[in-house]
Backbone as a ProteinNet text record, in pm:
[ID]
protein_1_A
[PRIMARY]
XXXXXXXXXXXXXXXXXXXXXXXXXXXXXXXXXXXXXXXXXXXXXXXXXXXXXXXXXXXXXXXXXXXXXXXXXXXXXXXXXXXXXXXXXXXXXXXXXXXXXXXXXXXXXXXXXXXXXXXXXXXXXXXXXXXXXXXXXXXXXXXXXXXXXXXXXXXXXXXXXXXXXXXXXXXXXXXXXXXXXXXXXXXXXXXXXXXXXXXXXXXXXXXXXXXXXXXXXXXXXX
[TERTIARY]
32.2	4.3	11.7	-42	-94.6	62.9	116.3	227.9	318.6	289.5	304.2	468.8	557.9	674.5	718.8	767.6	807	969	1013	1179.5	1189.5	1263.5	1327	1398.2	1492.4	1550.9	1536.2	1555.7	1470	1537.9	1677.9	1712.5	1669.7	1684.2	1630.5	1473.2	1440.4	1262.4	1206.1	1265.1	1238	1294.5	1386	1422.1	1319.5	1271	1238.2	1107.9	1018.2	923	920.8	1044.3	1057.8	1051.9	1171.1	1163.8	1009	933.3	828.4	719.2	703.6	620.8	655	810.5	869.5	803.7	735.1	685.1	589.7	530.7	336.9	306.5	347	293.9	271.3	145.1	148.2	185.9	304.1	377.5	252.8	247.2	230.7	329.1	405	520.5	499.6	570	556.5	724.9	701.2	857.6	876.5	733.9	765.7	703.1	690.8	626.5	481.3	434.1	330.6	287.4	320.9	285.1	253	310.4	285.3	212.6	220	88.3	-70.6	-83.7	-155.6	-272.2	-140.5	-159.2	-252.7	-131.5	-182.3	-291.6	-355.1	-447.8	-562.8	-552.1	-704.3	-819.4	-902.5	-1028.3	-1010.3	-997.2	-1001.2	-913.7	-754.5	-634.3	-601.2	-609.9	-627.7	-499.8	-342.9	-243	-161.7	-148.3	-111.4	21.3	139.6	232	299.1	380.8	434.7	580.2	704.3	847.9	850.2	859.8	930	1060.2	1152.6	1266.5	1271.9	1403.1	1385.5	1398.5	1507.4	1561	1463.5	1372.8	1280	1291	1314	1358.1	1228.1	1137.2	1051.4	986.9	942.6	935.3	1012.3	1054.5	1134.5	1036.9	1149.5	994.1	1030.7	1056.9	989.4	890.2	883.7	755.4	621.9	645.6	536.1	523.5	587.9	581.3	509.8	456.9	457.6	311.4	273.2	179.7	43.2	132.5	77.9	-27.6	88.6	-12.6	-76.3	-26.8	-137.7	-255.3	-285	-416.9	-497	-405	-524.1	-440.4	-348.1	-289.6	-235.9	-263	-212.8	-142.3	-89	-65.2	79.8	166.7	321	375.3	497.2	590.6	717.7	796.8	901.1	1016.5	1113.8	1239.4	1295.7	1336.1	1464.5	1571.3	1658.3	1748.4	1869.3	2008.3	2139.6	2202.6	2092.8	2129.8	2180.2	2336.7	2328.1	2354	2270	2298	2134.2	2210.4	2114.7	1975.3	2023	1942.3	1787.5	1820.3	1721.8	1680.8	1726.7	1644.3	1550.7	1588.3	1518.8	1400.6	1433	1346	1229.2	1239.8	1147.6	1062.5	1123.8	1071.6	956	1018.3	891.8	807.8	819.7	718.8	619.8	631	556.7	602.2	715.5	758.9	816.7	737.4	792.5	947.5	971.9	1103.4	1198.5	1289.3	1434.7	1506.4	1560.8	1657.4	1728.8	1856.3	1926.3	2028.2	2052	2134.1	2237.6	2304.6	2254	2206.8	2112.8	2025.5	1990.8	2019.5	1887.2	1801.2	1726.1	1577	1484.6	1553.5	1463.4	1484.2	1572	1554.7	1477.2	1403.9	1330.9	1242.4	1203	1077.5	1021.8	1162	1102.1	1052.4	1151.7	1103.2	985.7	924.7	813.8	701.1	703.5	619.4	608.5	723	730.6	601.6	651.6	538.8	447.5	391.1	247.8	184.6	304.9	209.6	135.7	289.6	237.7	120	116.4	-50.5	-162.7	-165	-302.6	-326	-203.4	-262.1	-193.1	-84.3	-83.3	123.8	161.6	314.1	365	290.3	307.6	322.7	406	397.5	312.4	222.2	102.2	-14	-137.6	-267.7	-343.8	-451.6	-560.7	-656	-779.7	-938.6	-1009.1	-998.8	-1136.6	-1061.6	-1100.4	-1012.5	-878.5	-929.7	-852.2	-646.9	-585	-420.3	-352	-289.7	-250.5	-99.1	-26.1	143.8	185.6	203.2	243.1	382.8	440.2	599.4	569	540	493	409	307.6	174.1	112.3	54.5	-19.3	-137.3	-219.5	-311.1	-383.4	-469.8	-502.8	-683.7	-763.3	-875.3	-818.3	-812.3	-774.9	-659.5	-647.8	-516.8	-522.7	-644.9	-693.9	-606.4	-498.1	-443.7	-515.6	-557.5	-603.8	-548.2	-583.3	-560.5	-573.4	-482.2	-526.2	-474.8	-582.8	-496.2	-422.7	-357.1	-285.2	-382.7	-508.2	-599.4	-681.5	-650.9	-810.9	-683.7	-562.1	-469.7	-455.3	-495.9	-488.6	-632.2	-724	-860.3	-817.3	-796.1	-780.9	-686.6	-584.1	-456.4	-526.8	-590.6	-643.7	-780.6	-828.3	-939.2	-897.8	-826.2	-805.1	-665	-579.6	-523.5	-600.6	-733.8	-850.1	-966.2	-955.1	-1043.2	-1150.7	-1317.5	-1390.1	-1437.2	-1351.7	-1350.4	-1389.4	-1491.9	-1557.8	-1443.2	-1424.1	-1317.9	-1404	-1417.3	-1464.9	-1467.9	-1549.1	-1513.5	-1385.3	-1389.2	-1268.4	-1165.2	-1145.2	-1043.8	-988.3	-1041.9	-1057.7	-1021.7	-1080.4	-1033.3	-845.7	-874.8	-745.8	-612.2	-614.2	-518.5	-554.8	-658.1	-633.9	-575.5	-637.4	-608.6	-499.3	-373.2	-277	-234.7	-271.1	-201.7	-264.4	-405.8	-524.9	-595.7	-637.1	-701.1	-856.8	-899.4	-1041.9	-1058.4	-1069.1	-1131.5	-1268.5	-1274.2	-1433.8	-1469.6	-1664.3	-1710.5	-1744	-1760.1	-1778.2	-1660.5	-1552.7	-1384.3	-1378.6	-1358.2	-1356	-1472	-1598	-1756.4	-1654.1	-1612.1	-1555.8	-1476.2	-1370.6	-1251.7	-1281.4	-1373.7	-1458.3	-1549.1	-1636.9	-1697.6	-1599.1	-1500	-1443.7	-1345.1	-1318.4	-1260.7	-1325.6	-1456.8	-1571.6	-1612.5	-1639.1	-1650	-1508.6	-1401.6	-1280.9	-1264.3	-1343.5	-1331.1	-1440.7	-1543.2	-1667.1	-1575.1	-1655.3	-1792.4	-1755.4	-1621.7	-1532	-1443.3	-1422.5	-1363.3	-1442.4	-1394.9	-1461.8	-1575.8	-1663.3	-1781.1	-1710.9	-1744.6	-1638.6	-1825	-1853.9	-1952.5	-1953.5	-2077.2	-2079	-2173.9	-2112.7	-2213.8	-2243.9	-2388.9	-2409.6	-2440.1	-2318.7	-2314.3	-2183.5	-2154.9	-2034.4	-1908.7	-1871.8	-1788	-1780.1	-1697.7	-1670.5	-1666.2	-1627.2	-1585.8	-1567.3	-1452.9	-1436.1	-1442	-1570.5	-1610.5	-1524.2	-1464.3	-1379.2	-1461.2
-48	37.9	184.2	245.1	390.7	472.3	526.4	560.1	662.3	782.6	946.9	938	991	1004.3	1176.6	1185	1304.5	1351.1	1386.6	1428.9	1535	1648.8	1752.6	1773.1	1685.4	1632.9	1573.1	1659.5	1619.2	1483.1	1462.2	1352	1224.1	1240.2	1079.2	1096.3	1201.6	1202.1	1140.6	1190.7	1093.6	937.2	870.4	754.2	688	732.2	687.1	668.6	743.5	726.8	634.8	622.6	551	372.7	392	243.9	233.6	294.1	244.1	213.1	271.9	254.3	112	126.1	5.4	-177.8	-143.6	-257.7	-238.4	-135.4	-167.6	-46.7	7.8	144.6	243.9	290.9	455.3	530	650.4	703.2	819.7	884.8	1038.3	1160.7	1209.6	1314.5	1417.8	1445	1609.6	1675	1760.2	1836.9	1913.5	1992.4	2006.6	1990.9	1987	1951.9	1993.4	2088	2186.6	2091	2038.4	2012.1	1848.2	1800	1667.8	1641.7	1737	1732.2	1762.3	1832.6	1887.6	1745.7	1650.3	1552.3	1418.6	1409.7	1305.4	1348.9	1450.7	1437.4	1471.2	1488.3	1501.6	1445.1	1443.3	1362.6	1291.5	1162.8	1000.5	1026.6	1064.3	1070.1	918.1	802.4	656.7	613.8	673.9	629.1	436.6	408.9	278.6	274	359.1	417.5	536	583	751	696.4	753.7	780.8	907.8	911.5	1118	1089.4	1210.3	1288.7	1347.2	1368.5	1442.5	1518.4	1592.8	1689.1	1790.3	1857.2	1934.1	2040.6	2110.3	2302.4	2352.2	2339.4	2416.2	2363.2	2247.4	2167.7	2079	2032	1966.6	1793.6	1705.7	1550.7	1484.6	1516.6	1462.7	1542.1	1704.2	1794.6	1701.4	1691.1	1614.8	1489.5	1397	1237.1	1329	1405	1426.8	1429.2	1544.6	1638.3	1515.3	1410.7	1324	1192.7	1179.4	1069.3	1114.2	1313	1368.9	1369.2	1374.9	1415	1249.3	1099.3	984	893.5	938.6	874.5	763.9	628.8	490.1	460.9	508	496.8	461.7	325.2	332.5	462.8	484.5	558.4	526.6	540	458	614.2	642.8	766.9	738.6	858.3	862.6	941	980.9	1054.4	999.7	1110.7	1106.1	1157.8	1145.8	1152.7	1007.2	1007.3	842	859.3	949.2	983.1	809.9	775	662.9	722	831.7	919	961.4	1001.7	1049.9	962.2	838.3	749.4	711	682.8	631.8	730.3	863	953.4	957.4	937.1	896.2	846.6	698.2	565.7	546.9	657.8	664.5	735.5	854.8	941.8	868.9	748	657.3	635.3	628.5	590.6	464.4	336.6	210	190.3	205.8	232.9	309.1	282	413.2	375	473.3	406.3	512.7	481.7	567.6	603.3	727.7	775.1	759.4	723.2	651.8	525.2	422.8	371.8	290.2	198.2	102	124.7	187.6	242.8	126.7	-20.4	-106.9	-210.4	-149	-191.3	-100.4	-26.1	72.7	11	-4.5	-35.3	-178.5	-245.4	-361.1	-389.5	-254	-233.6	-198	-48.5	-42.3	-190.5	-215.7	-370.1	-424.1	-456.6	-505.2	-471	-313.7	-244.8	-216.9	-195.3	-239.6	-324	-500.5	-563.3	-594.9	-556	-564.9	-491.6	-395	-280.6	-371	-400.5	-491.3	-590.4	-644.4	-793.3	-919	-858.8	-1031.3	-988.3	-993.9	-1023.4	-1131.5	-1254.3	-1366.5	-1342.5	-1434.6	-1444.9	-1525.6	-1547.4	-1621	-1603.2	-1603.2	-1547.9	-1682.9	-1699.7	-1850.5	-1757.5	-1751.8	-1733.9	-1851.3	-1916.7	-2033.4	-2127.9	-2211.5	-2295.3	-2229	-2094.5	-2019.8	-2015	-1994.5	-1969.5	-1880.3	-1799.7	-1712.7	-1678	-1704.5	-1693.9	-1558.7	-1457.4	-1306	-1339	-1411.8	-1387.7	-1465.4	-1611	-1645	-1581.6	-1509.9	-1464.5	-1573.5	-1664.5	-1765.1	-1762.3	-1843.7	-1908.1	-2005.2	-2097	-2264.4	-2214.5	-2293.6	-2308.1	-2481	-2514.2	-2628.5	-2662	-2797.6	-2804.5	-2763.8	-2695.2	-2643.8	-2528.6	-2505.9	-2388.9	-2313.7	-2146.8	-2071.1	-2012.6	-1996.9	-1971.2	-1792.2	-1743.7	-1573.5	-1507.4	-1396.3	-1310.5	-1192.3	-1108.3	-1000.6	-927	-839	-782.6	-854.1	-1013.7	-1077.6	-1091.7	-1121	-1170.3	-980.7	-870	-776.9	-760.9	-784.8	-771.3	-894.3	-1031.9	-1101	-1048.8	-1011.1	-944.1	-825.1	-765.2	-661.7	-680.4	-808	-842.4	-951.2	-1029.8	-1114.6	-1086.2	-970.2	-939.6	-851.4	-843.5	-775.2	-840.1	-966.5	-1064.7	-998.7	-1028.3	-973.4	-841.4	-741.9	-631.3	-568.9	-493.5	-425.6	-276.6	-353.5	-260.9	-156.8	-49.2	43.8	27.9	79.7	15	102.9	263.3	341	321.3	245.7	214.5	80.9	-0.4	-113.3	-92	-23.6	23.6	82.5	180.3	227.7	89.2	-13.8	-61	-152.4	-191.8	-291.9	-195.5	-91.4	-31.3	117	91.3	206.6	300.2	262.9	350.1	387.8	357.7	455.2	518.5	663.2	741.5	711.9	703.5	691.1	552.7	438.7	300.7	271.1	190.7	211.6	180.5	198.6	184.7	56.7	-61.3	-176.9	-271.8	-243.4	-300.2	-358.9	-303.1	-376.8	-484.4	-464.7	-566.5	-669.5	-696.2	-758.3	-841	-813.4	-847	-902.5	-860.8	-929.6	-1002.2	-1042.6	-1154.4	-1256.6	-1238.4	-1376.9	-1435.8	-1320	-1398.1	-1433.5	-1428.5	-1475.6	-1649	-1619.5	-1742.8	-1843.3	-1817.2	-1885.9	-1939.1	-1873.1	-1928.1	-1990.5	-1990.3	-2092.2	-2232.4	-2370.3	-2327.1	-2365.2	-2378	-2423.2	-2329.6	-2234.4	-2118.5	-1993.6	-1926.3	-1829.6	-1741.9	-1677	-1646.4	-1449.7	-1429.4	-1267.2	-1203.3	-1157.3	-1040.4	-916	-834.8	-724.6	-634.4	-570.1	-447.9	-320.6	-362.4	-276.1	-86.6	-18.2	79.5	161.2	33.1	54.2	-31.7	-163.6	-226.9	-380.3	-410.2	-559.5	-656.6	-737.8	-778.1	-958.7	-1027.6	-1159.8	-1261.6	-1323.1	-1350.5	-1471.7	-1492.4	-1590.5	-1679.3
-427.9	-313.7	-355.5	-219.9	-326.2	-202	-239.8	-156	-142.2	-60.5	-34.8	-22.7	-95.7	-145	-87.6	38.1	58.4	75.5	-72.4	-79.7	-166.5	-93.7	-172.9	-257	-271	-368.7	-487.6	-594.8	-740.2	-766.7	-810.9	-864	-776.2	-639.5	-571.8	-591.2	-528.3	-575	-697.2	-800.3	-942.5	-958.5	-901.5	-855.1	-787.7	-674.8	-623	-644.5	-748	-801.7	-921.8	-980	-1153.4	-1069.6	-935.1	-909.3	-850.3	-815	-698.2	-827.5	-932.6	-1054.1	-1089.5	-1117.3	-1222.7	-1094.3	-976.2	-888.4	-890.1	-959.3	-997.9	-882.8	-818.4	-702.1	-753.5	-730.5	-762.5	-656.4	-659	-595.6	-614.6	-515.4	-479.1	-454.3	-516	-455.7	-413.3	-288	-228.2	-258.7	-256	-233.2	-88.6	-37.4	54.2	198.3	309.3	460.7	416.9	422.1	430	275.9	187.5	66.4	119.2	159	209.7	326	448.5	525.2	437.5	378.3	232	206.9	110.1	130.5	154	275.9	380	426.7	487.7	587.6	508	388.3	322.3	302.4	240.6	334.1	211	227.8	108.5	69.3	125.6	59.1	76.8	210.6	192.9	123	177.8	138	230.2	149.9	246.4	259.9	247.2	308.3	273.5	362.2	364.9	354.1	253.7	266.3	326	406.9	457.9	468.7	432.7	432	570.9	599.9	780.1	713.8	638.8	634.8	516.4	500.7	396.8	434.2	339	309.7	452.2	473.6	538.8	695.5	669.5	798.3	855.7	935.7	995.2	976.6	927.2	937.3	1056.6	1155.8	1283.8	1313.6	1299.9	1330.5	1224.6	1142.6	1042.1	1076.4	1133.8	1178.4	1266.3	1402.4	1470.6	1470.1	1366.1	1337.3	1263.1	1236.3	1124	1209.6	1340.6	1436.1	1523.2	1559.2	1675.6	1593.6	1439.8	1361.9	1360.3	1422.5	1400.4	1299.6	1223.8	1089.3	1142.5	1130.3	1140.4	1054.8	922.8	716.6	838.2	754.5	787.5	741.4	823	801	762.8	705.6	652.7	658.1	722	726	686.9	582	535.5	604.4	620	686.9	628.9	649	668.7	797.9	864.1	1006.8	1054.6	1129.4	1172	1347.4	1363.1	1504.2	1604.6	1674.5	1735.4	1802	1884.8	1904.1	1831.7	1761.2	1615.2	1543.7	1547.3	1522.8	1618.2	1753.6	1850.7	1860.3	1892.2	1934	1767.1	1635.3	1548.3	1600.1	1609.3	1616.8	1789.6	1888.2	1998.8	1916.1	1814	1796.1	1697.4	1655.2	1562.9	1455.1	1386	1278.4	1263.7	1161.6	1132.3	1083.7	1042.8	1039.2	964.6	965.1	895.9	787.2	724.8	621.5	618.1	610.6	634.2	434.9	402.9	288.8	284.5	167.9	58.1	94.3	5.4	-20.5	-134	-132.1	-268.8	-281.2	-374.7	-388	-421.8	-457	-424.8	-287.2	-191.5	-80.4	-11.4	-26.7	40.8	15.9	-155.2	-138.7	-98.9	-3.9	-30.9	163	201.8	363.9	382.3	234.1	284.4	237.3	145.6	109.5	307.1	350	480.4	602.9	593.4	695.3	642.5	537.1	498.3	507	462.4	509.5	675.5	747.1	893.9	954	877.3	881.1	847	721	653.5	727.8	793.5	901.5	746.3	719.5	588.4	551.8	743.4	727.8	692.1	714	673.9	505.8	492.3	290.1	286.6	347.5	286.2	373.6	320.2	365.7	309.5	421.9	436.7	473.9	382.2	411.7	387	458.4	443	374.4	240.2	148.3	132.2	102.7	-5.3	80.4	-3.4	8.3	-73.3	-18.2	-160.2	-98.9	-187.4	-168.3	-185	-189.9	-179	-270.6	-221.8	-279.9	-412.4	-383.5	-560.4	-631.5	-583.6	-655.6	-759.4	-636.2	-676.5	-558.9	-616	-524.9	-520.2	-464.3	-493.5	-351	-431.6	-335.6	-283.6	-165.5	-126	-237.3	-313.8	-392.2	-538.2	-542.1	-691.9	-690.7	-817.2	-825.7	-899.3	-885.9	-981.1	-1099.2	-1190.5	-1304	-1335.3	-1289.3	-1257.4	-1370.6	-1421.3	-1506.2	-1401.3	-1421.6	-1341.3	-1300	-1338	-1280.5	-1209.1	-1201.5	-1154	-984.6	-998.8	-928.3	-797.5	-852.9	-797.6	-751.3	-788.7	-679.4	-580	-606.4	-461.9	-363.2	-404.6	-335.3	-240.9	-304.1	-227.2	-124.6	-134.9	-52.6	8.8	5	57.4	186	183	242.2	374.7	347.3	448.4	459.9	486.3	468.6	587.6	536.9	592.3	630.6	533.7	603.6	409.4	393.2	265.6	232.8	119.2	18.7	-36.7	-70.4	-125.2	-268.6	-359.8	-496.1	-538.7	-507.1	-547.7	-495.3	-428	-347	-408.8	-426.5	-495.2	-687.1	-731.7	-862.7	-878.3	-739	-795.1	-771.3	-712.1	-652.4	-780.2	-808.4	-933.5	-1065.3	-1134.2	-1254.2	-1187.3	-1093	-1085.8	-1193.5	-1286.4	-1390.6	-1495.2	-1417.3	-1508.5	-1450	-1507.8	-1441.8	-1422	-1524.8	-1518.3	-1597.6	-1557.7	-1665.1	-1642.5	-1751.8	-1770.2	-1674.4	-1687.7	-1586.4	-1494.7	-1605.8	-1599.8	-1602.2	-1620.9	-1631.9	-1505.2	-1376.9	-1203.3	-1222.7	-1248.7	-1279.6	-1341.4	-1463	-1533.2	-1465.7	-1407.2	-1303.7	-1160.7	-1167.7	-1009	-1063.5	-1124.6	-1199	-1206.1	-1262	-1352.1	-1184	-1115.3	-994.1	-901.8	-915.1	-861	-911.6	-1063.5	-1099.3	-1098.6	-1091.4	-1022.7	-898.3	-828.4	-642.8	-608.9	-738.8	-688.5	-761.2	-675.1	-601.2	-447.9	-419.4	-323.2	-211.6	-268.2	-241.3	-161.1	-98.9	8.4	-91.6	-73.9	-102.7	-113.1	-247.1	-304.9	-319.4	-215.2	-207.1	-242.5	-328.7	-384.5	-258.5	-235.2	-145.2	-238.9	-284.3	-428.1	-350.1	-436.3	-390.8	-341.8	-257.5	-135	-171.3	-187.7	-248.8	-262.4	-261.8	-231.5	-106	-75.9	70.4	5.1	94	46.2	200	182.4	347.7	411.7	527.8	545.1	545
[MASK]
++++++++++++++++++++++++++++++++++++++++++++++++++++++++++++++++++++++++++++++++++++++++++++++++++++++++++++++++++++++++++++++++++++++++++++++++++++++++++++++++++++++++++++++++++++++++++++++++++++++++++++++++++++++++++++++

């Protein structure tokens, strides 16, 4: 997941980026409000979740939770705070924020809240997702067309993950690239072709039908 990291704080900020990497996420970091509204609202910024900090040297992050769903932004929100007032949570949580976490913190229990509200966004809270034959286990990271198990390499296992968690609905190819290759900037041009071929020829001839919208992207039809 592609995922907007907003903390002032250098030492958790870098934590919280080393753990969100060390689970395959590319983190985005802001340090400050005005740097993280910046951001979020840019045109194909297409983050699939936000950490905000309440407390940031310049804006206040309920003014930015605020500022973030009057502009249209659906992206989860996930708070941090050392506020343990009930209040301030509640009053968040009307203004649209999925949920809280309060300081100190497991930085891989965060990330495993936000995993949570993302998936409840994509529509695939269930640990397991059914398109047609197809089954795919989230927590095992497996999948079977009817009782045929697939044979996935890790990039072929990250294009289904990412289409099959939006079944019917056309992935963009850049959008689609970055969530399969996170930790490359530019891969070749033909590398995704490659990776969508072979998980193509894996889900035939039984398996849901993995469509190319030449131009525009992918789509995996229920």
């Amino acid at each position: 997941m592609k995922i907007l990291v907003v903390e002032d704080d250098p030492p958790l900020r870098r934590s919280l980026q080393a753990t969100l990497e060390s689970e395959g996420h590319q983190p985005i970091c802001a340090e400050t409000g005005e740097e993280a509204l910046a951001l979020a609202l840019a045109a194909g910024a297409d983050f699939d979740a936000v950490v905000l900090d309440i407390g940031l040297p310049d804006i206040d992050g309920f003014e930015i939770l605020g500022r973030l769903r009057r502009a249209g932004l659906l992206t989860p929100i996930v708070m941090l705070t050392a506020r343990d007032a009930v209040r301030d949570r509640i009053a968040g949580l009307d203004m649209g924020a999925d949920d809280y976490v309060l300081k100190p913190f497991d930085p891989f229990e965060l990330v495993a809240r936000v995993r949570a509200v993302a998936r409840r966004q994509s529509g695939y809270a269930s640990p397991t997702a059914h398109v047609g034959s197809l089954t795919c286990d989230w927590e095992v990271g497996a999948a079977w067309v009817g009782d045929r198990r697939l044979d996935l390499r890790p990039r072929e296992w990250a294009v289904l993950k990412a289409l099959a968690s939006r079944p019917g609905r056309v992935i963009e190819r850049a959008r689609l690239a970055a969530e399969v290759f996170p930790d490359e900037e530019d891969p070749s041009p033909n590398a995704l072709d490659i990776h969508v071929g072979r998980l193509r020829r894996k889900l035939a001839p039984d398996g849901p039908n993995l469509s190319t919208l030449r131009g525009v992207g992918y789509r995996l039809d229920p």
